[in-house]
N, CA, C and O atoms as a Tripos MOL2 file, in Angstrom:
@<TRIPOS>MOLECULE
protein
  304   303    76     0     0
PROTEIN
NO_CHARGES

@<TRIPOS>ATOM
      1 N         -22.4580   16.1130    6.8520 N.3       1 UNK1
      2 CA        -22.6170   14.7480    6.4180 C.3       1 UNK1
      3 C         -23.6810   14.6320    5.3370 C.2       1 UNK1
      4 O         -24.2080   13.5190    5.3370 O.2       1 UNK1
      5 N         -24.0720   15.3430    4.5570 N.am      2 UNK2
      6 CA        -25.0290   15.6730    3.7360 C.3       2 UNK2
      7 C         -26.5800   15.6810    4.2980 C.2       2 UNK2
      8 O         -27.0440   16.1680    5.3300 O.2       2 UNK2
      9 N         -27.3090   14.8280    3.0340 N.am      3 UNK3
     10 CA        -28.5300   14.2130    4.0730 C.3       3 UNK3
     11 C         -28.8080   13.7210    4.9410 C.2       3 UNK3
     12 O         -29.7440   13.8810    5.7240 O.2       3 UNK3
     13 N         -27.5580   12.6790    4.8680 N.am      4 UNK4
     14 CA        -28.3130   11.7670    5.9030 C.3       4 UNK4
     15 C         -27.7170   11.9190    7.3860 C.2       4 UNK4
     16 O         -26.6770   12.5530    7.5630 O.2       4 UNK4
     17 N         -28.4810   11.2550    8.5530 N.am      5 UNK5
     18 CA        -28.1020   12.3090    9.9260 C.3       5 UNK5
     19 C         -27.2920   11.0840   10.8820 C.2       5 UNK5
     20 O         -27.1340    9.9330   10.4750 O.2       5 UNK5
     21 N         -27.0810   11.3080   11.4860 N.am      6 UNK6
     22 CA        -26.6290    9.9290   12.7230 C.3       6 UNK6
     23 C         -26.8120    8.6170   12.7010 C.2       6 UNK6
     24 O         -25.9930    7.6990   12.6540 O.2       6 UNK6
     25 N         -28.3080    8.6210   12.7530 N.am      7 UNK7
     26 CA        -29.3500    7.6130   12.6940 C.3       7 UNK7
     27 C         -29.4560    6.8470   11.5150 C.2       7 UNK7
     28 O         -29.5430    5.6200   11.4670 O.2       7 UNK7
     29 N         -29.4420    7.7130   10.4730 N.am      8 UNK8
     30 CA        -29.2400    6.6580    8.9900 C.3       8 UNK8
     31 C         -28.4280    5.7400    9.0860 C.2       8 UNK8
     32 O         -28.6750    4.5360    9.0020 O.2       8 UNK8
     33 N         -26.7600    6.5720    9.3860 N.am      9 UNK9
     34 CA        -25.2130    5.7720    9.5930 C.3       9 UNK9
     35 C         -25.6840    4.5590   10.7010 C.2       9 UNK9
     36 O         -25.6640    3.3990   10.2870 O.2       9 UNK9
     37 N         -26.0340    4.7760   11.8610 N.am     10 UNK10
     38 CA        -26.1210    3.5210   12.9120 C.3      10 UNK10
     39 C         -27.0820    2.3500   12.0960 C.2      10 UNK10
     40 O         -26.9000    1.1330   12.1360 O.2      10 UNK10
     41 N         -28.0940    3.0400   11.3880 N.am     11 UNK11
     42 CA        -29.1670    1.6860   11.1190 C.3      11 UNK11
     43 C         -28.4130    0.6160    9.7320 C.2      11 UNK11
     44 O         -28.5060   -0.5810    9.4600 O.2      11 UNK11
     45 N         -27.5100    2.0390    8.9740 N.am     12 UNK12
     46 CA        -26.8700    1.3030    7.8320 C.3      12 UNK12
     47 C         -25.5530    0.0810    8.4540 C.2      12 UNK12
     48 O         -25.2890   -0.9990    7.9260 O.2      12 UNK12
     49 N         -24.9090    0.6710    9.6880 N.am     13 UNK13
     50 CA        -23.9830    0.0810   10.3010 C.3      13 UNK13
     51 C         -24.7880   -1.2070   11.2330 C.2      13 UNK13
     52 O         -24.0710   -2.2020   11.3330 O.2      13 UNK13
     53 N         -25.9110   -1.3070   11.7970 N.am     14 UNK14
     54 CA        -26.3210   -2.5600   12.2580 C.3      14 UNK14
     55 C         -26.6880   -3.4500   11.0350 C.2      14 UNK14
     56 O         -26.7110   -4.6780   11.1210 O.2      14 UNK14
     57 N         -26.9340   -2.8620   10.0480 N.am     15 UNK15
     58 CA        -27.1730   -3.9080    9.0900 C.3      15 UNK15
     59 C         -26.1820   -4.6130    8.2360 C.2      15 UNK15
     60 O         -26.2960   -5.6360    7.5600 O.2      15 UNK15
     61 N         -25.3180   -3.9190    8.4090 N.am     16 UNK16
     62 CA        -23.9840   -4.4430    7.7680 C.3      16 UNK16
     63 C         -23.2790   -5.4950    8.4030 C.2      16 UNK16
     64 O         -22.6860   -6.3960    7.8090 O.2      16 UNK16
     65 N         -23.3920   -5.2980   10.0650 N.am     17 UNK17
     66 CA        -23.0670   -6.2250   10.7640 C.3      17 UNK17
     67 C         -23.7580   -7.0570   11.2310 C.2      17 UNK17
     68 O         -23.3090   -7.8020   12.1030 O.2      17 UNK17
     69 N         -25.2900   -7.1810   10.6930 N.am     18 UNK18
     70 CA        -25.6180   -8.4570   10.6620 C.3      18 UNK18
     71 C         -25.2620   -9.3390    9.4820 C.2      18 UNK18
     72 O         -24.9380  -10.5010    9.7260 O.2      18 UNK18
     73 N         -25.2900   -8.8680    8.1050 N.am     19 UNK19
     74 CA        -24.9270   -9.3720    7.0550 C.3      19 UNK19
     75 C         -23.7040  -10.1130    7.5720 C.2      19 UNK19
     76 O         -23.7000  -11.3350    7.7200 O.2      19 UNK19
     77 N         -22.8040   -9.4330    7.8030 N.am     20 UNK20
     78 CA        -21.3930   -9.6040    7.5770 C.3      20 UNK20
     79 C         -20.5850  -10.1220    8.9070 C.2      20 UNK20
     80 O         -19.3540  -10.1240    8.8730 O.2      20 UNK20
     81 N         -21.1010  -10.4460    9.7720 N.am     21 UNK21
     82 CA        -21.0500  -10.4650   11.0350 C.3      21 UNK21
     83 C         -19.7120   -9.5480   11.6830 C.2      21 UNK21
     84 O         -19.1870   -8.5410   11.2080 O.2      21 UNK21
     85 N         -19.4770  -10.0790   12.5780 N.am     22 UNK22
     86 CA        -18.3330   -8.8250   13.8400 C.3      22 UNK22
     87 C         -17.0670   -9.3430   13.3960 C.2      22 UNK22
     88 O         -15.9760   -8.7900   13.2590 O.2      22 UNK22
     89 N         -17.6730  -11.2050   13.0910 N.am     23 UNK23
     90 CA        -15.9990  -11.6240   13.1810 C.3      23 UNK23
     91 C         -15.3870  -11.2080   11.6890 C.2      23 UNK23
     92 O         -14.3310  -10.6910   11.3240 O.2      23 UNK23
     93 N         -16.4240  -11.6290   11.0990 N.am     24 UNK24
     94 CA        -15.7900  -11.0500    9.4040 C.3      24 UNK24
     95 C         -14.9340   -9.9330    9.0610 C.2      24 UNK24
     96 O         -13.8460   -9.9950    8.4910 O.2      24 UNK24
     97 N         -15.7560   -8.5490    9.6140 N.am     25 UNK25
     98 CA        -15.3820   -7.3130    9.7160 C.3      25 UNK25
     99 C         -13.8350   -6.9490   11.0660 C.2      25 UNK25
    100 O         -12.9370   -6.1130   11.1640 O.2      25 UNK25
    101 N         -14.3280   -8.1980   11.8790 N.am     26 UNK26
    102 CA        -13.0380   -7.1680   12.6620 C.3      26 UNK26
    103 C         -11.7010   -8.2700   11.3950 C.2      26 UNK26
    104 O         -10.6810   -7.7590   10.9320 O.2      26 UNK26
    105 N         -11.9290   -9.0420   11.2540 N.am     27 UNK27
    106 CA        -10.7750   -9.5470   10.3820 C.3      27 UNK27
    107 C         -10.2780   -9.1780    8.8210 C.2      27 UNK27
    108 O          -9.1850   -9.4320    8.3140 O.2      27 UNK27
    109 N         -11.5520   -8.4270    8.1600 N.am     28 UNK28
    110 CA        -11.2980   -7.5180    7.3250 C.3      28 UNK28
    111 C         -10.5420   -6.2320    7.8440 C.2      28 UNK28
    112 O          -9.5270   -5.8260    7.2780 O.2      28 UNK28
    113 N         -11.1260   -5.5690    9.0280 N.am     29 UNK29
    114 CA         -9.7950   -4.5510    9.5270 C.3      29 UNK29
    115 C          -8.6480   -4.6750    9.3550 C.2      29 UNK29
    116 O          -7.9600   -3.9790    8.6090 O.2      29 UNK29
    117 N          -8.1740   -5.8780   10.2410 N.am     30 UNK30
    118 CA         -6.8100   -6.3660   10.7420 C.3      30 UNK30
    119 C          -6.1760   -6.6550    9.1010 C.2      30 UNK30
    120 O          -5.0230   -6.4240    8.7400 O.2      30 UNK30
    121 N          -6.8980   -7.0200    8.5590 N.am     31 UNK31
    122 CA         -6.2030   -7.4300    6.7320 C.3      31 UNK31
    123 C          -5.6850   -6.0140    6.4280 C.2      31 UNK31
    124 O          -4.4810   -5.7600    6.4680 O.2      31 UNK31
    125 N          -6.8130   -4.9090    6.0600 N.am     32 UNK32
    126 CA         -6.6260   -3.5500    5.6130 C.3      32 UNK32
    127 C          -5.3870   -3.0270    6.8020 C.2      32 UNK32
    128 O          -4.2690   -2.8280    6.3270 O.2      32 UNK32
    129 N          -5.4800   -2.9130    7.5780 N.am     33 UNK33
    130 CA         -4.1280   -2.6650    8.8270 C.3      33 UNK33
    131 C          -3.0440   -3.0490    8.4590 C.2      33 UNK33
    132 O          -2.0900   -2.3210    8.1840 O.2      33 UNK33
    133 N          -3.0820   -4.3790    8.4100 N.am     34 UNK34
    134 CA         -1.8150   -5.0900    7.7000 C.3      34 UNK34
    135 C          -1.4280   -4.1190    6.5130 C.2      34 UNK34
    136 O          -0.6340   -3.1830    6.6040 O.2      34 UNK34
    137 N          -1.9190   -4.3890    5.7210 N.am     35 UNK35
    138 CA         -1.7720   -3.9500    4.5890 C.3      35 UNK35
    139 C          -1.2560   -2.6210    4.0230 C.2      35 UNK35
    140 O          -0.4940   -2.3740    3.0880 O.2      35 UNK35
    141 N          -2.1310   -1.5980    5.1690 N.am     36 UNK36
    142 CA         -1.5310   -0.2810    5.7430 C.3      36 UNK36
    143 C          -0.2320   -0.1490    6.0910 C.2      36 UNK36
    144 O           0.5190    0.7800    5.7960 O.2      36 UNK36
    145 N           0.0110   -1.1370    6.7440 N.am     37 UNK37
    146 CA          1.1700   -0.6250    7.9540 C.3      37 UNK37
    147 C           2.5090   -1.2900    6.6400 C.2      37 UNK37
    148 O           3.6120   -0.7450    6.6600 O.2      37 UNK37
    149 N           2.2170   -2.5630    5.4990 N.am     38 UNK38
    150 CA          3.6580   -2.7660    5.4270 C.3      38 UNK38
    151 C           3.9220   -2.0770    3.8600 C.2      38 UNK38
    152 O           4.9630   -2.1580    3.2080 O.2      38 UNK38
    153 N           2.4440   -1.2630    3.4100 N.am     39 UNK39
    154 CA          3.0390   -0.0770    2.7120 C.3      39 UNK39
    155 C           3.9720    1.0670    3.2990 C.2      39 UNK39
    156 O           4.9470    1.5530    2.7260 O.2      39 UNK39
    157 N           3.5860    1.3280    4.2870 N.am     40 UNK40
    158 CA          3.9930    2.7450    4.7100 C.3      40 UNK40
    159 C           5.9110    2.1390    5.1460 C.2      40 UNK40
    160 O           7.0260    2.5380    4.8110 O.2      40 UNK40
    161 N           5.4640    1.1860    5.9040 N.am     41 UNK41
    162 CA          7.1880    0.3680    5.7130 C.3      41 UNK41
    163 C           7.8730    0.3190    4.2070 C.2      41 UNK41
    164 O           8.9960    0.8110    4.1010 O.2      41 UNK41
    165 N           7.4910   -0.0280    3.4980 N.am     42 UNK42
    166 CA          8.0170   -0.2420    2.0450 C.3      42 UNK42
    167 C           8.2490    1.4040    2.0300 C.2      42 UNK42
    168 O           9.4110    1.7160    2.2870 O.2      42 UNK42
    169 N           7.4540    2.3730    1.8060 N.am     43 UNK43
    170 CA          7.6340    3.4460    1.3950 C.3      43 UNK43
    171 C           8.9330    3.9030    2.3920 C.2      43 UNK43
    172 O           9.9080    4.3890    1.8170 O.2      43 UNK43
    173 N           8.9610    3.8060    3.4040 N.am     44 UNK44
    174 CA         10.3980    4.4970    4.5780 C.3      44 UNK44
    175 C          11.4580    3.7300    4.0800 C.2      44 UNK44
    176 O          12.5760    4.2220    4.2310 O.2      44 UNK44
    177 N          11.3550    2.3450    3.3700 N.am     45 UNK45
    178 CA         12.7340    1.4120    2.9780 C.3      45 UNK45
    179 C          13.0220    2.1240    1.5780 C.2      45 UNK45
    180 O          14.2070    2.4190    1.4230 O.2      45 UNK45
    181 N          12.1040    2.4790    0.4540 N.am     46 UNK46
    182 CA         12.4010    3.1540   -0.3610 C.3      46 UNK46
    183 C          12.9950    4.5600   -0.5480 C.2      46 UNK46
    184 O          13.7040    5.0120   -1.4470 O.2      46 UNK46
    185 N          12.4650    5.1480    0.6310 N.am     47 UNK47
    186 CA         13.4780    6.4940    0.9910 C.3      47 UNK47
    187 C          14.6460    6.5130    1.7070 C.2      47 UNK47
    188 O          15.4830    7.3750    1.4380 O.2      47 UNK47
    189 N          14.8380    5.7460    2.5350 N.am     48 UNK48
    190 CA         15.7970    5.4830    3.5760 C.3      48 UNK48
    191 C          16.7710    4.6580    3.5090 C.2      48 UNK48
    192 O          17.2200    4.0040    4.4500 O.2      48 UNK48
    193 N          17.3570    4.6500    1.7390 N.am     49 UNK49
    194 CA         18.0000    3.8720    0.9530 C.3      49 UNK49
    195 C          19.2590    4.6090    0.6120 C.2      49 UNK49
    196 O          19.5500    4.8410   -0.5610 O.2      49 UNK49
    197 N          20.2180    5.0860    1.8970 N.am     50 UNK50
    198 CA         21.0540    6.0750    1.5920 C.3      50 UNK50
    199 C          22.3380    5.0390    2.2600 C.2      50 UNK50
    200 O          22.2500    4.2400    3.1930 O.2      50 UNK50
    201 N          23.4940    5.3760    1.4330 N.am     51 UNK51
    202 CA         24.6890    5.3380    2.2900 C.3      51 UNK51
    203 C          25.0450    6.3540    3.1030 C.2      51 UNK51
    204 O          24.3020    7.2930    3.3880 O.2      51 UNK51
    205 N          26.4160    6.1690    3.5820 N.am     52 UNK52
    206 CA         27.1630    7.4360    4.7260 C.3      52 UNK52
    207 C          27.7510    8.2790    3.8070 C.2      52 UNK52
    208 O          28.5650    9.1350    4.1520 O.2      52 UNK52
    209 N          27.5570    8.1810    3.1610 N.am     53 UNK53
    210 CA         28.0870    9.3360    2.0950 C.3      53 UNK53
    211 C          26.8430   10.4380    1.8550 C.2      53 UNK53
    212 O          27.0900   11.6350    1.7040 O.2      53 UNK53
    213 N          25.7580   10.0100    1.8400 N.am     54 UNK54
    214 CA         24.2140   10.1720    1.5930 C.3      54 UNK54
    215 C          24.2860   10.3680   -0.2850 C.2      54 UNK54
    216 O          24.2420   11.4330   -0.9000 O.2      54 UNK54
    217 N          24.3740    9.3580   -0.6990 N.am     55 UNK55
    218 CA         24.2120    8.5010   -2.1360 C.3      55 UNK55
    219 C          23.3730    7.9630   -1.9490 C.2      55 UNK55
    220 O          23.3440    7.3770   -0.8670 O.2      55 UNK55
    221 N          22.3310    7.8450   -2.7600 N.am     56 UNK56
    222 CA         20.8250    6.4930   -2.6830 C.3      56 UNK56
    223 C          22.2040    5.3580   -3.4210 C.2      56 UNK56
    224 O          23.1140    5.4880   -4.2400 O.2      56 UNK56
    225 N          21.4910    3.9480   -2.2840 N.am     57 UNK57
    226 CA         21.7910    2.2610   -2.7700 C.3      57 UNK57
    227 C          20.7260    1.9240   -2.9500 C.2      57 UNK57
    228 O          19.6170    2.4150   -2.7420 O.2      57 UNK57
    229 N          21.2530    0.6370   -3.5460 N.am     58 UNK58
    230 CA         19.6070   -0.3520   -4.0340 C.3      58 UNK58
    231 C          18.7990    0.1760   -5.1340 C.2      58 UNK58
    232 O          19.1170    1.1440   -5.8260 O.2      58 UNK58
    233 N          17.8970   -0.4140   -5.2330 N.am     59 UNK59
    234 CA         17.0520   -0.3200   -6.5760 C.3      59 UNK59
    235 C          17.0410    1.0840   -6.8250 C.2      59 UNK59
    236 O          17.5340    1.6170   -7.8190 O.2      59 UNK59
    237 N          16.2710    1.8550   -5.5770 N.am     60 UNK60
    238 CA         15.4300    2.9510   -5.7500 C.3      60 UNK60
    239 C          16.8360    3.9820   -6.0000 C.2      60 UNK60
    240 O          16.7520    5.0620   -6.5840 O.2      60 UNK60
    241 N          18.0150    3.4700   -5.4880 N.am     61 UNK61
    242 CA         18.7260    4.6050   -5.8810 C.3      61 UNK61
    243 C          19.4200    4.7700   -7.2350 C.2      61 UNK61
    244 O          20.1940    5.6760   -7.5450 O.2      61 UNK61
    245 N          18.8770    3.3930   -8.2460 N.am     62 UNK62
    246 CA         19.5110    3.3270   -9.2830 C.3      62 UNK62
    247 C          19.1400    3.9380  -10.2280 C.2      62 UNK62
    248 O          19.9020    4.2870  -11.1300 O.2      62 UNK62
    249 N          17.5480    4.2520  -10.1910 N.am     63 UNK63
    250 CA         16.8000    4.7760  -10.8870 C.3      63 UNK63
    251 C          18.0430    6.5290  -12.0210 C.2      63 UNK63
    252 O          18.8590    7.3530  -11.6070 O.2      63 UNK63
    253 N          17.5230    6.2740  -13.2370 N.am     64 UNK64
    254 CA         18.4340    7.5780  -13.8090 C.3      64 UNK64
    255 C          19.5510    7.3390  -14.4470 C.2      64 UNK64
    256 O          19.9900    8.0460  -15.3550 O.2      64 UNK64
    257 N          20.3340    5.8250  -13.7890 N.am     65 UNK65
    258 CA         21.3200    5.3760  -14.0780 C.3      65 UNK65
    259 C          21.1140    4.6490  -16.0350 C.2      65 UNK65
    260 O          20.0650    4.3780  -16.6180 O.2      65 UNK65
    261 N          22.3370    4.5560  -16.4700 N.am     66 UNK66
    262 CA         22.3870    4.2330  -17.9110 C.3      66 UNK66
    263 C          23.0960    3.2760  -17.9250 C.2      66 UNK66
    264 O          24.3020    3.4050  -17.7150 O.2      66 UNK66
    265 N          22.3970    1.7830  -18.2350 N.am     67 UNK67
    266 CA         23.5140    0.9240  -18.5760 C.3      67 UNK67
    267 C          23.6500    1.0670  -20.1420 C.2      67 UNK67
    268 O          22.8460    1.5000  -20.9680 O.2      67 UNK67
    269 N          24.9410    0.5560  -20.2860 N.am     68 UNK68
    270 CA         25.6580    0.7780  -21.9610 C.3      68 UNK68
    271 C          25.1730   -1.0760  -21.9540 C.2      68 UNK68
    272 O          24.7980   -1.8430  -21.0670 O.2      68 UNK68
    273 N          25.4190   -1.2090  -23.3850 N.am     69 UNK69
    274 CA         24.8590   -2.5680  -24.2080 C.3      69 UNK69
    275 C          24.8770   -2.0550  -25.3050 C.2      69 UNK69
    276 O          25.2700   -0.9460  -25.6650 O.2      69 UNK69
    277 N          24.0730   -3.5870  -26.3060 N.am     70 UNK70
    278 CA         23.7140   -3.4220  -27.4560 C.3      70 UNK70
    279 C          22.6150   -4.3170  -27.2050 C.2      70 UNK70
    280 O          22.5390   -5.3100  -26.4810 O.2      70 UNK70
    281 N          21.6680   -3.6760  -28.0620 N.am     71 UNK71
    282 CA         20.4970   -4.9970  -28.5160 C.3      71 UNK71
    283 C          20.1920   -5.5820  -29.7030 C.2      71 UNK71
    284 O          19.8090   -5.3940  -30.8570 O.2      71 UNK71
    285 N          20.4500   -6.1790  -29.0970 N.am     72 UNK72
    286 CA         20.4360   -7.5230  -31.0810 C.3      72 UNK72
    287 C          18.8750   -8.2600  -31.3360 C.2      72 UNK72
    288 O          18.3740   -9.1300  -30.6230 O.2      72 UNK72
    289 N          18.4720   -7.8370  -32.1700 N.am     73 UNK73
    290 CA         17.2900   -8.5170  -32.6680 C.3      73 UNK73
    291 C          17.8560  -10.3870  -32.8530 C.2      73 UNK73
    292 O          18.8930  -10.7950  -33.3770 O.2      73 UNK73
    293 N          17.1240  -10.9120  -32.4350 N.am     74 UNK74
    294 CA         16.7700  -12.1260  -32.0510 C.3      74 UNK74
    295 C          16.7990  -13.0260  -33.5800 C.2      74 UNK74
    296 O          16.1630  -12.3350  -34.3750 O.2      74 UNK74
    297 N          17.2220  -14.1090  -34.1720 N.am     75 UNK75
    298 CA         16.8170  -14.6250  -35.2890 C.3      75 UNK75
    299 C          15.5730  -16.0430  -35.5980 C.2      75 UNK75
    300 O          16.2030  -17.1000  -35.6350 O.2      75 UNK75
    301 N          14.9510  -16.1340  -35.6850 N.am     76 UNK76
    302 CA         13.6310  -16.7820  -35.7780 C.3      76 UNK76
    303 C          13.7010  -17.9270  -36.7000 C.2      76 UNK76
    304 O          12.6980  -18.6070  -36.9180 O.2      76 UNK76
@<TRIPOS>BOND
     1     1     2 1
     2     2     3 1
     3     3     4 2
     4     3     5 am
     5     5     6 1
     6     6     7 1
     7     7     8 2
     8     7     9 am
     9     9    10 1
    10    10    11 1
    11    11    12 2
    12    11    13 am
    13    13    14 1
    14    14    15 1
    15    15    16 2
    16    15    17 am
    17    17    18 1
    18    18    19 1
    19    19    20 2
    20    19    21 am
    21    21    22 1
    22    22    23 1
    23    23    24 2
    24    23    25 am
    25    25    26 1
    26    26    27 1
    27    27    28 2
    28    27    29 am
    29    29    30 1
    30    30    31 1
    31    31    32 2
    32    31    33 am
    33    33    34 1
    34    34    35 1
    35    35    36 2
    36    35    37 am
    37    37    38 1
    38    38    39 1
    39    39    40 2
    40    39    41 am
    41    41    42 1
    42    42    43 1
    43    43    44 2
    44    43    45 am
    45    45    46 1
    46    46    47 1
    47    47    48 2
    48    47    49 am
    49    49    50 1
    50    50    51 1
    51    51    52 2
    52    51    53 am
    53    53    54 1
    54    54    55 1
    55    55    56 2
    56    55    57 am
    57    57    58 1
    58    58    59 1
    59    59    60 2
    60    59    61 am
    61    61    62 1
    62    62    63 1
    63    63    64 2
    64    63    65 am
    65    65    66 1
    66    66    67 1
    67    67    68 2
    68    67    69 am
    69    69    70 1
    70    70    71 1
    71    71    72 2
    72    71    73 am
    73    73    74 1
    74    74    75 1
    75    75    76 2
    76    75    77 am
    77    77    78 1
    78    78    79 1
    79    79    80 2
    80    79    81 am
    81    81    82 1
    82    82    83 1
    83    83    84 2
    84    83    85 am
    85    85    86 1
    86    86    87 1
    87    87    88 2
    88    87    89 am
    89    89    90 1
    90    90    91 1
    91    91    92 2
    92    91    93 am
    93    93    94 1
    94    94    95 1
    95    95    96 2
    96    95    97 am
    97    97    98 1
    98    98    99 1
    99    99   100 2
   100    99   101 am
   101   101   102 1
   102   102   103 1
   103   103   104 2
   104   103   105 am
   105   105   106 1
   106   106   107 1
   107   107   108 2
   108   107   109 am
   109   109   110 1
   110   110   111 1
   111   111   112 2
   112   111   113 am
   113   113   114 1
   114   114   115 1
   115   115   116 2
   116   115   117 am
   117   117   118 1
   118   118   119 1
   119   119   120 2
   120   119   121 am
   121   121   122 1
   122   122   123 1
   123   123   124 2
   124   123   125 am
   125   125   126 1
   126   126   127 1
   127   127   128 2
   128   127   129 am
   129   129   130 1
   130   130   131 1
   131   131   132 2
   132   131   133 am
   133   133   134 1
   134   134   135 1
   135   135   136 2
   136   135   137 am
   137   137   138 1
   138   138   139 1
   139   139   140 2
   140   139   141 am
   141   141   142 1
   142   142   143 1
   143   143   144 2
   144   143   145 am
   145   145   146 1
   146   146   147 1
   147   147   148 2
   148   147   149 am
   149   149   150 1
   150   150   151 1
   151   151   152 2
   152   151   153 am
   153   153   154 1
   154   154   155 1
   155   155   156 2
   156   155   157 am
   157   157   158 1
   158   158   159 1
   159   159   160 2
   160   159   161 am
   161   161   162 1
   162   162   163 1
   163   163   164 2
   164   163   165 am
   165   165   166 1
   166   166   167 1
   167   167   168 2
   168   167   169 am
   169   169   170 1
   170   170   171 1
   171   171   172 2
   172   171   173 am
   173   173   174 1
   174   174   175 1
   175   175   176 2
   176   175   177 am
   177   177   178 1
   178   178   179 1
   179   179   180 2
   180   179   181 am
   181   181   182 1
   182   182   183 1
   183   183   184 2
   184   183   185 am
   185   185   186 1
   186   186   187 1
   187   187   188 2
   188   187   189 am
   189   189   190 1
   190   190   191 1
   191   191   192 2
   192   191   193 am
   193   193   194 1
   194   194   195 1
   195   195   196 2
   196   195   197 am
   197   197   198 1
   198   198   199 1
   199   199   200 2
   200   199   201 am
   201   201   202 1
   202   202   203 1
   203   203   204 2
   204   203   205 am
   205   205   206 1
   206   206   207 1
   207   207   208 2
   208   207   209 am
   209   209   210 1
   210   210   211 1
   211   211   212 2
   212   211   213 am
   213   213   214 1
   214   214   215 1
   215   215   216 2
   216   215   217 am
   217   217   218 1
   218   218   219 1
   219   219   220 2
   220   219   221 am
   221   221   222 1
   222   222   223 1
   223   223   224 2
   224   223   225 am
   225   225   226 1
   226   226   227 1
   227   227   228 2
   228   227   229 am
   229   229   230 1
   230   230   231 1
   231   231   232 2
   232   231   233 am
   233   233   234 1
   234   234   235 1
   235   235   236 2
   236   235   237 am
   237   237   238 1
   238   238   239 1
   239   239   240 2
   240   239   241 am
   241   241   242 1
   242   242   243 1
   243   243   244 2
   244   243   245 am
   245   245   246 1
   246   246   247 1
   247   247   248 2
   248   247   249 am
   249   249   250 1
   250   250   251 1
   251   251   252 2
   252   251   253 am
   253   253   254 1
   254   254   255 1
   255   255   256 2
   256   255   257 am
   257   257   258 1
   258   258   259 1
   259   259   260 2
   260   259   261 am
   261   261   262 1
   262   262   263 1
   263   263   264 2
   264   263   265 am
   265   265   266 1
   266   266   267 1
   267   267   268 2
   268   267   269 am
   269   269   270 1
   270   270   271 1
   271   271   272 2
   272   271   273 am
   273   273   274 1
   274   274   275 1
   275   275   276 2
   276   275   277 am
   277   277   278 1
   278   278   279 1
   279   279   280 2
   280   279   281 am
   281   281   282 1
   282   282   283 1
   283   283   284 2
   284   283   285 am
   285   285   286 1
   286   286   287 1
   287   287   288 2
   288   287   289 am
   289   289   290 1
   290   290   291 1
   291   291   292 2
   292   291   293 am
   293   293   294 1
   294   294   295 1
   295   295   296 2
   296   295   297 am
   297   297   298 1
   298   298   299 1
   299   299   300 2
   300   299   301 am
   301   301   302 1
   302   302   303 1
   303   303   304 2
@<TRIPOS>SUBSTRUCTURE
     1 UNK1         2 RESIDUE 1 A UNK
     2 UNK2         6 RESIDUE 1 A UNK
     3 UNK3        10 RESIDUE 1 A UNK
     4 UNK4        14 RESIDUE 1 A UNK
     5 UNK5        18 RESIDUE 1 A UNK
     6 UNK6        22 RESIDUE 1 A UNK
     7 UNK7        26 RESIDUE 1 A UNK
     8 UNK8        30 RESIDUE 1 A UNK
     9 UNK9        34 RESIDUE 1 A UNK
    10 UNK10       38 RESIDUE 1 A UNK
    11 UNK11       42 RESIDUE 1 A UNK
    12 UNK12       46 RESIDUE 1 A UNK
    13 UNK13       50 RESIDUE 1 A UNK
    14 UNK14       54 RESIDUE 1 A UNK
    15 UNK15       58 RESIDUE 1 A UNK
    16 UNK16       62 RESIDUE 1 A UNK
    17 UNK17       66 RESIDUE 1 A UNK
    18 UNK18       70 RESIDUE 1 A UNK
    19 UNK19       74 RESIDUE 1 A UNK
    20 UNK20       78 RESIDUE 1 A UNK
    21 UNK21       82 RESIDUE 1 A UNK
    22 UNK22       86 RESIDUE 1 A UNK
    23 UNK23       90 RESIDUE 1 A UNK
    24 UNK24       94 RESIDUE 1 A UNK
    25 UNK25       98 RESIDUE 1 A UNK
    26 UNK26      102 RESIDUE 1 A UNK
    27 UNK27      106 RESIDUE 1 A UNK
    28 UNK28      110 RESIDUE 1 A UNK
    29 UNK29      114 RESIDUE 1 A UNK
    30 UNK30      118 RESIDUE 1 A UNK
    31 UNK31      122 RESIDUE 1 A UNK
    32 UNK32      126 RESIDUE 1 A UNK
    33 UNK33      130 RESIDUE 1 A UNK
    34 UNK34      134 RESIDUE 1 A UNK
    35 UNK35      138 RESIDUE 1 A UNK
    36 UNK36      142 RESIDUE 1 A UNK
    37 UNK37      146 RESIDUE 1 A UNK
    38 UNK38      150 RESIDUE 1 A UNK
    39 UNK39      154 RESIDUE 1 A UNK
    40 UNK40      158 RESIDUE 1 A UNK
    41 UNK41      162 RESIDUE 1 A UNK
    42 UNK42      166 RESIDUE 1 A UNK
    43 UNK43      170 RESIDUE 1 A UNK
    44 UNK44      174 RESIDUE 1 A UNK
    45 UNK45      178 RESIDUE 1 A UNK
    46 UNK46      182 RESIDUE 1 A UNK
    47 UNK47      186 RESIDUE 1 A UNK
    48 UNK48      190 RESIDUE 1 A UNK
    49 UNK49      194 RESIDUE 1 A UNK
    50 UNK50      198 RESIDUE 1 A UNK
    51 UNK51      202 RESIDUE 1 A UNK
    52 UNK52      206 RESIDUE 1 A UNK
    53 UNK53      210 RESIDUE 1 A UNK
    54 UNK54      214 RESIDUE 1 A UNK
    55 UNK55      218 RESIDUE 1 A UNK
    56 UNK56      222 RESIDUE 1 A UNK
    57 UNK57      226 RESIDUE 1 A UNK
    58 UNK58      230 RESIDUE 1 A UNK
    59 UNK59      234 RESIDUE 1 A UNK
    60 UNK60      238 RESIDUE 1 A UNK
    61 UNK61      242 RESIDUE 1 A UNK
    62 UNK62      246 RESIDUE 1 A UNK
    63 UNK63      250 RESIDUE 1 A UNK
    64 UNK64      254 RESIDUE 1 A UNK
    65 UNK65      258 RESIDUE 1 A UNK
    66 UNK66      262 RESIDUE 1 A UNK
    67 UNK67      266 RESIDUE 1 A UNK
    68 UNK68      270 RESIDUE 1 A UNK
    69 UNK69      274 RESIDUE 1 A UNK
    70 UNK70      278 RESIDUE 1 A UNK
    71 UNK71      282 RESIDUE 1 A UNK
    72 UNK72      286 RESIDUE 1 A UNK
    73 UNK73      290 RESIDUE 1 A UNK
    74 UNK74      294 RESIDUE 1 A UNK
    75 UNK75      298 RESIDUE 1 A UNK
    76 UNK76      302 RESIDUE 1 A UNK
């Protein structure tokens, strides 16, 4: 832990939670948790974007794809 020993961490951690109190911090957790949990969801919906064929659907499987067009400059 480098320099500093046990005791540093506890005195830096009571002071934080007086600043900041218990309720602040346990509700900053629960935010970061959240936040955790519906990345890691997004990321399993982005992989787990297969038909029964096992072809990627949806966005993530479109990626690579070429649509044909033309683009026309705009007149002003």
């Amino acid at each position: 832990m480098g320099s500093f020993s046990i005791w540093h961490w506890l005195i830096v951690l009571v002071i934080v939670m007086l600043v900041f109190g218990t309720k602040k911090l346990r509700s900053v957790g629960s935010d970061l948790g959240g936040a955790v949990k519906g990345f890691k969801e997004g990321m399993k919906e982005g992989t787990a974007a297969v038909d029964a064929a096992g072809k990627p659907t949806g966005p993530a499987g479109q990626v690579g794809h070429t649509i044909e067009g033309e683009a026309k400059k705009e007149k002003v």
